[in-house]
DRENLOMI-788975 format. One record per residue (C-alpha): residue number from 1; residue in one letter; x negated, y, z. Coordinates in nm, 4 decimals, padded with zeros to 6 digits. Layout:
<NUM,"A",<X,Y,Z>>
...
***
This chain:
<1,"X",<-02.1731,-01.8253,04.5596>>
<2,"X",<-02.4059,-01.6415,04.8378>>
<3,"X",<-02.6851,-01.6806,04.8313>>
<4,"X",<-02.8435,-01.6171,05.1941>>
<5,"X",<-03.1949,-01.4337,05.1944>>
<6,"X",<-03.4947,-01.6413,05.3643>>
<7,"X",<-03.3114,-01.8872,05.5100>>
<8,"X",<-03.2535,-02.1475,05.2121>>
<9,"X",<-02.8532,-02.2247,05.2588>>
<10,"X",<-02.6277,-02.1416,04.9663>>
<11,"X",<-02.3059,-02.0846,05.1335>>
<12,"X",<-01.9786,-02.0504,05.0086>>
<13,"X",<-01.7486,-01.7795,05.0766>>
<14,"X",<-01.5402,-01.9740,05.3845>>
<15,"X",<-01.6562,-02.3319,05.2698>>
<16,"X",<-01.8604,-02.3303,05.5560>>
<17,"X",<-01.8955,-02.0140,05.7116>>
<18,"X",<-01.5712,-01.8339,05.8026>>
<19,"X",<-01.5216,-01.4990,05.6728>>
<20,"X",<-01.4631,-01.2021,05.9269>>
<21,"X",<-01.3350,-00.7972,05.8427>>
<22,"X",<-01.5074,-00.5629,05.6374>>
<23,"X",<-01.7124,-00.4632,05.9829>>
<24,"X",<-01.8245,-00.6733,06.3073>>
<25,"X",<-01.8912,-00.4662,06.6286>>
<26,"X",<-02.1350,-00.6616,06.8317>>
<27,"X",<-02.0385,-00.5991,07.1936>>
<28,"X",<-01.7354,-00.4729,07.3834>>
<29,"X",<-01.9064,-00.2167,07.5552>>
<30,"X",<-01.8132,00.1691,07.5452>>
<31,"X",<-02.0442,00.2004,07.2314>>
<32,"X",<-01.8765,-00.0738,07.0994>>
<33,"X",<-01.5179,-00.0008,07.1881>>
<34,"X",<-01.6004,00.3722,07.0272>>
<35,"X",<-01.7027,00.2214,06.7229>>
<36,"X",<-01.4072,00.0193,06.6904>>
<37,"X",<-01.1538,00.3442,06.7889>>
<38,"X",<-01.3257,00.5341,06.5208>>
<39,"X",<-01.3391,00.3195,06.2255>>
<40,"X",<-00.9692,00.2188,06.3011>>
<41,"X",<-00.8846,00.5965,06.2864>>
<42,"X",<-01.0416,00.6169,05.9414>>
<43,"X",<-00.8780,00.3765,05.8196>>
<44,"X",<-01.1781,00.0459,05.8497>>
<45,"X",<-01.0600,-00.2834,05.9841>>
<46,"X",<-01.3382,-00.4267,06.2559>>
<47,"X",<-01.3508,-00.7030,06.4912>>
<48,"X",<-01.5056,-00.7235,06.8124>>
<49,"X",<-01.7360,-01.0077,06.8963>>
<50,"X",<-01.7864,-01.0342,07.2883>>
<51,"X",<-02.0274,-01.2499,07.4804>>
<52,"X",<-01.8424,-01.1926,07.8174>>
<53,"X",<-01.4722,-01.2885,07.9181>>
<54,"X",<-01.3913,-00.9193,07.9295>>
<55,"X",<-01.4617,-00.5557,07.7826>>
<56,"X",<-01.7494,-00.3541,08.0397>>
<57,"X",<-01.9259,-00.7145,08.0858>>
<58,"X",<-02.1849,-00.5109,08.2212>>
<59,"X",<-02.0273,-00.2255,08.4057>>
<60,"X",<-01.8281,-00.5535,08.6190>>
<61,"X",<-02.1601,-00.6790,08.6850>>
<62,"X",<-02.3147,-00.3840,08.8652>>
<63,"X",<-02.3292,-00.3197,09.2295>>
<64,"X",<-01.9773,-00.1847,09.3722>>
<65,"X",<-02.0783,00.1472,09.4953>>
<66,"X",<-02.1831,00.2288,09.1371>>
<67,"X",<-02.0288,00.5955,09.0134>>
<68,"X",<-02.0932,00.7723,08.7034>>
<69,"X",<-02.3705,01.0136,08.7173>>
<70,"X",<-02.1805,01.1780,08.4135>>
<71,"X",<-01.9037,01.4464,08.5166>>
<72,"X",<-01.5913,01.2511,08.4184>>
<73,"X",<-01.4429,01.5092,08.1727>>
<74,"X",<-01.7882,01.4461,07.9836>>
<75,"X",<-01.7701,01.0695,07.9803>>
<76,"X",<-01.4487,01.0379,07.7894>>
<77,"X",<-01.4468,00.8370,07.4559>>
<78,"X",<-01.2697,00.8938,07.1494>>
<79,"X",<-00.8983,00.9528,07.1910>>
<80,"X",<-00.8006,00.9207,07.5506>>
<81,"X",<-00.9184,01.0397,07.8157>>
<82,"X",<-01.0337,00.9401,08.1870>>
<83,"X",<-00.7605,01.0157,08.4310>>
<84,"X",<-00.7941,01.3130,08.6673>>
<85,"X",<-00.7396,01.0368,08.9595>>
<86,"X",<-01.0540,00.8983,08.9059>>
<87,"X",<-01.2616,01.1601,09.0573>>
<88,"X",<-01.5109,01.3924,08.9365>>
<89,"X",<-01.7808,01.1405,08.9652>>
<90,"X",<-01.5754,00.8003,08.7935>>
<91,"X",<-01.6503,00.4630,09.0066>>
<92,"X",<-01.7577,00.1495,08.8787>>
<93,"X",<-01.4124,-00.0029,08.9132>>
<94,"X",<-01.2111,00.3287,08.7807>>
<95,"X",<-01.4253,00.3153,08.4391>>
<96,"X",<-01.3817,-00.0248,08.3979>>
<97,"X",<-01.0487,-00.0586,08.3814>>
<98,"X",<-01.0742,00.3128,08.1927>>
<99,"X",<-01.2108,00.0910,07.9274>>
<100,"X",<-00.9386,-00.1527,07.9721>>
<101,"X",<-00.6540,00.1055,07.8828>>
<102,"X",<-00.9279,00.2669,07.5868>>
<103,"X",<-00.8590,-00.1146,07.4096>>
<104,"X",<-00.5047,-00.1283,07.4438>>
<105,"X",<-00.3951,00.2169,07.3400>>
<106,"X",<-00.6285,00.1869,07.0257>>
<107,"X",<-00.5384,-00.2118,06.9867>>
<108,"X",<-00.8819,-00.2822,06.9346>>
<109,"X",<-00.9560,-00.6508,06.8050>>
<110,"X",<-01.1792,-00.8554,07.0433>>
<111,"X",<-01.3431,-01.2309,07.0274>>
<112,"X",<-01.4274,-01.2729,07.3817>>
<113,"X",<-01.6661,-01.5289,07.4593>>
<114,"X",<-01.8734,-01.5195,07.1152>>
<115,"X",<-02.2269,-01.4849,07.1623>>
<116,"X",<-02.3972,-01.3562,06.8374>>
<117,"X",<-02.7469,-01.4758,06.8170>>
<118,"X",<-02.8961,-01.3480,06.4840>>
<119,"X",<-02.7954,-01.1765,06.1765>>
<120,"X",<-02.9152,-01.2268,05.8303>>
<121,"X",<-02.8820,-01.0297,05.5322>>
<122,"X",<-02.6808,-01.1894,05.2604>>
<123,"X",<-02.5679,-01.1146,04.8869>>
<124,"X",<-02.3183,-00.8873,04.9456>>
<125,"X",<-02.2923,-00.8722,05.3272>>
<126,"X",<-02.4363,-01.0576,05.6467>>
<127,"X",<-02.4200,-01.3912,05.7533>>
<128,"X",<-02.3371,-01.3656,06.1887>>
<129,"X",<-02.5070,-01.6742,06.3375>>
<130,"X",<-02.2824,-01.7097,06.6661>>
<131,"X",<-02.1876,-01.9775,06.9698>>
<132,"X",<-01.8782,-02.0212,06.7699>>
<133,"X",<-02.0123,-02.1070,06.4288>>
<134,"X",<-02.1364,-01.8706,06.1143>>
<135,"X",<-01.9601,-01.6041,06.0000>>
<136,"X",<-01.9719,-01.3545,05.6834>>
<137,"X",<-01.8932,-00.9808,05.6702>>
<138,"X",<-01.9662,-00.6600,05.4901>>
<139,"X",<-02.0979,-00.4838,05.7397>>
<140,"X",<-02.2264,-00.5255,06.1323>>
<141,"X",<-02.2592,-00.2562,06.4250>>
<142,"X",<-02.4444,-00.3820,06.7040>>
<143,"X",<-02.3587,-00.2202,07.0557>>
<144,"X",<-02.5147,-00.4866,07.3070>>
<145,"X",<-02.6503,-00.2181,07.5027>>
<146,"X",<-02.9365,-00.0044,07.6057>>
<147,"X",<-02.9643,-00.1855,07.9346>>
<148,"X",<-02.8926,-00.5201,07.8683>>
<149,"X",<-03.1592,-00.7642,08.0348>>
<150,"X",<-03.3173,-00.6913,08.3786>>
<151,"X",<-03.6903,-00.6437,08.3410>>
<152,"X",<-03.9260,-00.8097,08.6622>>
<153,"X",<-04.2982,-00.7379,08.6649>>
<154,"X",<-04.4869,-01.0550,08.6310>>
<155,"X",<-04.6872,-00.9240,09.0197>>
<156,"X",<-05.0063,-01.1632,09.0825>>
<157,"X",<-04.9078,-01.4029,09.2987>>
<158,"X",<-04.4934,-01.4069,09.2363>>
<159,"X",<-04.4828,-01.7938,09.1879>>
<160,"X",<-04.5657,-01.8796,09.5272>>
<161,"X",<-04.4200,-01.5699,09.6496>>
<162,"X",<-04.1744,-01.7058,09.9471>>
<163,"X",<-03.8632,-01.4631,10.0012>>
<164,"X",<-03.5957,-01.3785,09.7427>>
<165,"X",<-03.7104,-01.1563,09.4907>>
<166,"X",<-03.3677,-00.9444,09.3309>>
<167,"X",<-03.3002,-00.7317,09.0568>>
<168,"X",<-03.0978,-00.4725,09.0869>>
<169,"X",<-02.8691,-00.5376,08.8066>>
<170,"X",<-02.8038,-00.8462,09.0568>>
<171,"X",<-02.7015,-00.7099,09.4132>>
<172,"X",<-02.3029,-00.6972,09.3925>>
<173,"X",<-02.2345,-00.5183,09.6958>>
<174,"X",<-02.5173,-00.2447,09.9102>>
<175,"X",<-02.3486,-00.4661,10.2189>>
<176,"X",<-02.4904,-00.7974,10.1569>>
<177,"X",<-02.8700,-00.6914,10.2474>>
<178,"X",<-02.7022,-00.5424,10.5663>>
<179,"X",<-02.9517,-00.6298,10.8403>>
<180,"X",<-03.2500,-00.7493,10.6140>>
<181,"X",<-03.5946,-00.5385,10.6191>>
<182,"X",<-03.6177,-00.4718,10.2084>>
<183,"X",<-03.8283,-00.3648,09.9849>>
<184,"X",<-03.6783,-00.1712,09.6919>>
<185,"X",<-03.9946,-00.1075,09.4359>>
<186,"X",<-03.8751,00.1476,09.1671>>
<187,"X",<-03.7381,00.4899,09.2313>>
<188,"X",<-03.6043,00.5690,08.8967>>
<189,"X",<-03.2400,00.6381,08.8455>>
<190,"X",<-03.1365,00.2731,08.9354>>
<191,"X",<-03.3674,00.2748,09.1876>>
<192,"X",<-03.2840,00.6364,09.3548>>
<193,"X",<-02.9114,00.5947,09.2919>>
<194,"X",<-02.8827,00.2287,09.5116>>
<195,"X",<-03.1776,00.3118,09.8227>>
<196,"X",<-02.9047,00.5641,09.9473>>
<197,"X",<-02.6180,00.3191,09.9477>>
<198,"X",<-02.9156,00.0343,10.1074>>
<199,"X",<-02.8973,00.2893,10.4102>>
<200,"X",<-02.5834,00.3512,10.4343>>
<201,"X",<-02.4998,-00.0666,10.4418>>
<202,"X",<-02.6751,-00.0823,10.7440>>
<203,"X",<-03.0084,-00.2568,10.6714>>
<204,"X",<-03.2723,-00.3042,10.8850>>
<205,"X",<-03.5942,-00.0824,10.7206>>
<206,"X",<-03.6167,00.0270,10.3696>>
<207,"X",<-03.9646,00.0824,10.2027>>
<208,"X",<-03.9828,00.2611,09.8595>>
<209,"X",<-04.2540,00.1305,09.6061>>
<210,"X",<-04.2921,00.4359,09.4254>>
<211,"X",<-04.5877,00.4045,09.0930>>
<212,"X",<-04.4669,00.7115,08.8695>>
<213,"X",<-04.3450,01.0329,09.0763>>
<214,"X",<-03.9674,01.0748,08.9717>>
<215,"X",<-03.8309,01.3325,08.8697>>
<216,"X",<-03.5196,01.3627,09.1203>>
<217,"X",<-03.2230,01.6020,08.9994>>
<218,"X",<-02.9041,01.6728,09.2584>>
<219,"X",<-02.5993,01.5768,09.1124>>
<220,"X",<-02.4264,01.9252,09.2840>>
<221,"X",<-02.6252,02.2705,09.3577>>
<222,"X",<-02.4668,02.5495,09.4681>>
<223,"X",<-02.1256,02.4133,09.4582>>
<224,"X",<-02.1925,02.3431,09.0561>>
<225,"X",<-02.2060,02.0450,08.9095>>
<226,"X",<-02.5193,02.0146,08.7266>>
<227,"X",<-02.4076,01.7703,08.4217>>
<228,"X",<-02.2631,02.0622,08.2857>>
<229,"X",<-02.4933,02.3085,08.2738>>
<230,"X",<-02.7616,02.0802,08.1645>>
<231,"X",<-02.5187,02.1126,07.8116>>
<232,"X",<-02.6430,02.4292,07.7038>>
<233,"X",<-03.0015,02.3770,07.7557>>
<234,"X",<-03.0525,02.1153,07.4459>>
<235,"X",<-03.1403,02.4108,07.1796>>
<236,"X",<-03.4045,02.5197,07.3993>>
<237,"X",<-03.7989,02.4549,07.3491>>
<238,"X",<-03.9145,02.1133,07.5813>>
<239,"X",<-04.1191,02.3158,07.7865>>
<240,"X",<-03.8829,02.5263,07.8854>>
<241,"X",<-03.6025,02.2379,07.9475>>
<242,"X",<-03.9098,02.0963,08.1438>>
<243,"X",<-03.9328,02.3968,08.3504>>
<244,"X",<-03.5249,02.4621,08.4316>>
<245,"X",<-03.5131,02.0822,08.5652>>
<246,"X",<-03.8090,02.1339,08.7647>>
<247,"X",<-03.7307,02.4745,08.9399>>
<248,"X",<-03.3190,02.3020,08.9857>>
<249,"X",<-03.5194,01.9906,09.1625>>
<250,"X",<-03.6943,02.2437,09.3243>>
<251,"X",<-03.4346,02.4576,09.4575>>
<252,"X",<-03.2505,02.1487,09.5778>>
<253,"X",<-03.4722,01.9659,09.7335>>
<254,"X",<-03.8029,02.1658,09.8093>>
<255,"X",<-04.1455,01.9968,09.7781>>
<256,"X",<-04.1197,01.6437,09.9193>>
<257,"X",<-04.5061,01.5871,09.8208>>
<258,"X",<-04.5540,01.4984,10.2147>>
<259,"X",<-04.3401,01.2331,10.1700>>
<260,"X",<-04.4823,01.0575,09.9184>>
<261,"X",<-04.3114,01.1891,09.6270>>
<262,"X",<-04.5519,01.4776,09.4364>>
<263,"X",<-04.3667,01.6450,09.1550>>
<264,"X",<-04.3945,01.4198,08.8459>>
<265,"X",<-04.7104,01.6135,08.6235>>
<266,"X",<-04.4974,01.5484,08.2933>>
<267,"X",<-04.2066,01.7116,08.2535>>
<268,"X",<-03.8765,01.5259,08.2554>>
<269,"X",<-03.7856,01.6180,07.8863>>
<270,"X",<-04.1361,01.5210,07.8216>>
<271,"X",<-04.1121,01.1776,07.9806>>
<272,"X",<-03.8017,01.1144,07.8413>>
<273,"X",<-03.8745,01.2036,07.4630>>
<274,"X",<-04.2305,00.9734,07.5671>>
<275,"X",<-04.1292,00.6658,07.7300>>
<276,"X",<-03.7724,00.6496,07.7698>>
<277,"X",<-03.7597,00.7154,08.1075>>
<278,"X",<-03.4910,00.9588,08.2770>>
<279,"X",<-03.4449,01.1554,08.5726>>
<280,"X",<-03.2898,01.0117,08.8990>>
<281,"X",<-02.9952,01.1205,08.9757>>
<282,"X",<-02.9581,01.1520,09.4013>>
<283,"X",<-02.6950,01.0129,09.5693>>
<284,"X",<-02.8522,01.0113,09.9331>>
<285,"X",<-03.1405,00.9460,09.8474>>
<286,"X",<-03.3658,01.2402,09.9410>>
<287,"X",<-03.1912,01.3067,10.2516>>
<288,"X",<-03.2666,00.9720,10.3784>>
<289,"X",<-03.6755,01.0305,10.2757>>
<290,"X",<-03.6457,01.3417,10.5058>>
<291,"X",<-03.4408,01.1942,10.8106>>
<292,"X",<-03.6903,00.9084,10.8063>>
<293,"X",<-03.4490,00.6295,10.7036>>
<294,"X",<-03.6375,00.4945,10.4432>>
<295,"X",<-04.0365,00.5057,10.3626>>
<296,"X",<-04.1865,00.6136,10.0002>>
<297,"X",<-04.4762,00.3603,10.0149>>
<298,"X",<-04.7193,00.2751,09.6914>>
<299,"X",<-04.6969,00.0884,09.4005>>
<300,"X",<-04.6964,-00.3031,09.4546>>
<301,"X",<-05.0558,-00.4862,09.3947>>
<302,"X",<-05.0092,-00.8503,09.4734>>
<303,"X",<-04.7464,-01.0982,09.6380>>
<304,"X",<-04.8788,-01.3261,09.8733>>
<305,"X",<-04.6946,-01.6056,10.0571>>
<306,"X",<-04.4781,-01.3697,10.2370>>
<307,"X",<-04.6733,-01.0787,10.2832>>
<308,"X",<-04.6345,-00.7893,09.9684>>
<309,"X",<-04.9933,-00.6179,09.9198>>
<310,"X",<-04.9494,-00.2209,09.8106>>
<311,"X",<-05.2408,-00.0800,09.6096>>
<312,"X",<-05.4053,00.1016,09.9526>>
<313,"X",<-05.3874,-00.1995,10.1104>>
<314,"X",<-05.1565,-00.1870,10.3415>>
<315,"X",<-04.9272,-00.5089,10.3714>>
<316,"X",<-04.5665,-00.5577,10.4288>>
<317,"X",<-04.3066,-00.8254,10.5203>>
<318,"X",<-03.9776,-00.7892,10.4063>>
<319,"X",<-03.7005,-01.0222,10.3844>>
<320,"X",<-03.6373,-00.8952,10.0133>>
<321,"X",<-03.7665,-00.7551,09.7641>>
<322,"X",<-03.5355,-00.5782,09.5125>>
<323,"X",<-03.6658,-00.5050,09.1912>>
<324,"X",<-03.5486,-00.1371,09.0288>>
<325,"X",<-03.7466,-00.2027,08.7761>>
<326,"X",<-03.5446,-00.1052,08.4986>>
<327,"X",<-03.4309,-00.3127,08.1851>>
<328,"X",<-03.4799,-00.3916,07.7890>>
<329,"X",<-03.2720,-00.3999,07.4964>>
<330,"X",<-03.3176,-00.7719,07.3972>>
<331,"X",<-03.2809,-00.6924,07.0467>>
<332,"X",<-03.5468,-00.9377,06.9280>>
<333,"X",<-03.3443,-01.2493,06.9098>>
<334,"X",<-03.0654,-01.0731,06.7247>>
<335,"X",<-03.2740,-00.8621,06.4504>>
<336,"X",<-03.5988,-00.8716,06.5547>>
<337,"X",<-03.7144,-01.0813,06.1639>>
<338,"X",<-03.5589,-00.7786,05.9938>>
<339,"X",<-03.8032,-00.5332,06.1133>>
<340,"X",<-03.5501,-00.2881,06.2111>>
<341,"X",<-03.7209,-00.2322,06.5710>>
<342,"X",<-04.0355,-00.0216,06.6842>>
<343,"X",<-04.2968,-00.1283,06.9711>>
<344,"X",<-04.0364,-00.0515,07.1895>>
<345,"X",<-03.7653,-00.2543,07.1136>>
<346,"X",<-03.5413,00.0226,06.9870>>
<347,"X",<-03.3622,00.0276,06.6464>>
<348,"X",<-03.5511,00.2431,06.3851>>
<349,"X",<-03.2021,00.4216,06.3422>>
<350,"X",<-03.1857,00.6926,06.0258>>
<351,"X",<-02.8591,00.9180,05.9662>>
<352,"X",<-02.5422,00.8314,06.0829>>
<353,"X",<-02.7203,00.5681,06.3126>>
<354,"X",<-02.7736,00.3064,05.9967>>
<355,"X",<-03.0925,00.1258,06.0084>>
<356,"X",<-03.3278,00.0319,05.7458>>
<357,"X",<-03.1321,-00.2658,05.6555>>
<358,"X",<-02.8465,-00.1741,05.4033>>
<359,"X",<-02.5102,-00.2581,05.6592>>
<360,"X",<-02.6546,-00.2471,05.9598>>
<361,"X",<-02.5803,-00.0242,06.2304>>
<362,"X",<-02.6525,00.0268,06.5516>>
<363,"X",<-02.4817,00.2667,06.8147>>
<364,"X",<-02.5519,00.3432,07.2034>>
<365,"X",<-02.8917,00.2756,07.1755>>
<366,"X",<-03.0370,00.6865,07.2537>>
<367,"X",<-03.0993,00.7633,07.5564>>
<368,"X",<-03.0510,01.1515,07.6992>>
<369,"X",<-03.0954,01.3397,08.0513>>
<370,"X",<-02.7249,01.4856,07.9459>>
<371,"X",<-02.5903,01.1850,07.9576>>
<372,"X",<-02.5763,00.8932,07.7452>>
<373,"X",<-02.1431,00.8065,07.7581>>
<374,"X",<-02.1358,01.1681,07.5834>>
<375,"X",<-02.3146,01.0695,07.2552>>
<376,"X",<-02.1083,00.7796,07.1954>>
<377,"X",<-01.8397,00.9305,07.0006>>
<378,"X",<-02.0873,01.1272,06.7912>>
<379,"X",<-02.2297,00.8456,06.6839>>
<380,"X",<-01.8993,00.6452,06.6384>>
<381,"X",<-01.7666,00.9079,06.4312>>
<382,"X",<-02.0680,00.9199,06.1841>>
<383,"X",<-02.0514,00.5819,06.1168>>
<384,"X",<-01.6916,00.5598,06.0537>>
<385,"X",<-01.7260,00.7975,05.8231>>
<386,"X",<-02.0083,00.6704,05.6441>>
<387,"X",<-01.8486,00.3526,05.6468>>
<388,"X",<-01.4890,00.4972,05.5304>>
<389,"X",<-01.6534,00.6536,05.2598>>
<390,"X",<-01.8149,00.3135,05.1010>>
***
């Protein structure tokens, strides 16, 4: 018998909880598909358990125009690799159904449509509480995502607020705010990366709700692709990663503080390490600033009927407002009781990407200016062979 740890049920081995391989992967994602492709290489069965219909749930659920901001010979996973055809720079719809081929050449095991809700340690294993019923295994990966759910501010005044407010992670197309006046309030990468495709679509003014200076990298300079070259700067001190990234934004771009976008006082290394928080990649973006196609305006203060108050008072009317604002893991339903998480919502990983709790993994959850697709077989291949060698 099992007995289940702080929860006061005494299952059975399949009496009434269905047992599952040696290892569940929590999400179809690529961390989770690189998980799977690794242990399988080593020789450790897995299943996949998928809330979505598909593998990518959320790369299908992003806006069209979407492209890699990863150089697509540095986005590969684990044993195939991204067609030249795709581009340098791999579209939303090209890495999708990259991921597509990724599961059938490694015949990857997937539940689709199982939506795992909480795990709980277990004598001998853990005990998956899912939309399908509970389930036992040995050992559990989760890959649900470092940008999972959308994040809104709670502004003063947003229930009574009376146009649409959008996230980002919601807009499917750039073309279906054609014609509106909107206001986009983030300029991070999500934020940078879509206000060039707004203008582009046609729309009918653009404001930018900028609160932290970004710091904006070119995806290009010279001719050279930066993803590349930002490879061999990881040995190097912060403060002088800080400084490279600075004097490239520089170079590219020149000082845009007269347009409402001062160079960010902490470094981007600095920011990143601190908060989380990553450059912008541009895609248009700058060059619309300078040609006047879009404003930089400040941070939002209030809503108010239909009127958006900025902190120097000025007031706006838009038709929109589409929220940049970035996302969270929404890890605290899942393992949140198992105090595997710090103030930030992010797994208190140790070696090999194992957590405090004995069997429990996590993978895709770091976040890097190089590029986060990249570390994603690194990490698979330390846990499948920490895993192989149990």
């Amino acid at each position: 018998m099992v007995q289940t740890r702080g929860t006061g049920i005494e299952p059975k081995w399949g009496e009434f909880m269905s047992a599952m391989p040696p290892v569940v992967i929590v999400g179809a994602g690529s961390a989770g598909l690189a998980a799977a492709a690794a242990l399988g290489k080593a020789g450790v069965e897995s299943v996949i358990l998928e809330r979505g219909p598909s593998v990518g749930t959320s790369w299908r659920s992003r806006h069209a125009e979407l492209r890699l901001n990863t150089i697509r010979w540095l986005s590969d996973l684990p044993g195939l690799r991204i067609p030249r055809s795709a581009g340098r720079w791999v579209s939303r719809d090209d890495y999708v159904s990259y991921l597509e081929r990724f599961t059938a050449a490694h015949r990857l095991d997937i539940q689709f449509g199982v939506h795992v809700q909480r795990l709980d340690p277990v004598d001998g294993g853990w005990q998956i509480a899912s939309s399908t019923g509970s389930h036992l295994t040995g050992q559990v990966v989760v890959a649900t995502g470092y940008d999972r759910v959308p994040w809104l501010p709670d502004w003063p005044g947003r229930a009574g607020f009376t146009q649409p407010v959008l996230h980002v992670s919601g807009l499917q197309r750039a073309s279906d705010l054609a014609g509106l006046r909107v206001l986009l309030v983030g300029a991070g990468n999500s934020g940078v990366e879509i206000a060039g495709h707004l203008v582009d679509a046609g729309i009918a003014a653009l404001w930018v709700s900028v609160r932290t200076p970004p710091t904006i990298v070119p995806r290009v300079l010279g001719g050279v692709p930066l993803h590349p070259v930002s490879l061999p700067l990881r040995p190097l001190p912060e403060r002088a990663r800080n400084a490279i990234i600075s004097r490239a934004a520089r170079l590219a771009f020149g000082d845009l503080t007269c347009y409402g976008l001062p160079e960010s006082p902490v470094g981007a290394y600095t920011r990143l390490r601190t908060t989380g928080v990553t450059v912008a990649v541009d895609d248009g973006f700058v060059a619309a600033v300078k040609d006047g196609r879009l404003e930089v305006v400040p941070q939002v203060s209030r809503l108010l009927g239909s009127q958006v108050m900025l902190s120097d008072g000025r007031e706006l009317a838009p038709d929109i407002v589409v929220a940049a604002t970035g996302f969270r893991r929404g890890l605290e339903p899942l393992v949140g009781h198992l105090g595997v998480l710090d103030a930030a919502g992010l797994p208190r990983a140790g070696p090999a990407a194992r957590s405090a709790a004995p069997g429990l993994w996590f993978i895709g959850y770091r976040n890097a200016i190089e590029g986060n697709l990249r570390l994603h077989p690194g990490e698979a291949r330390r846990i499948a062979r920490a895993l192989a060698a149990r």
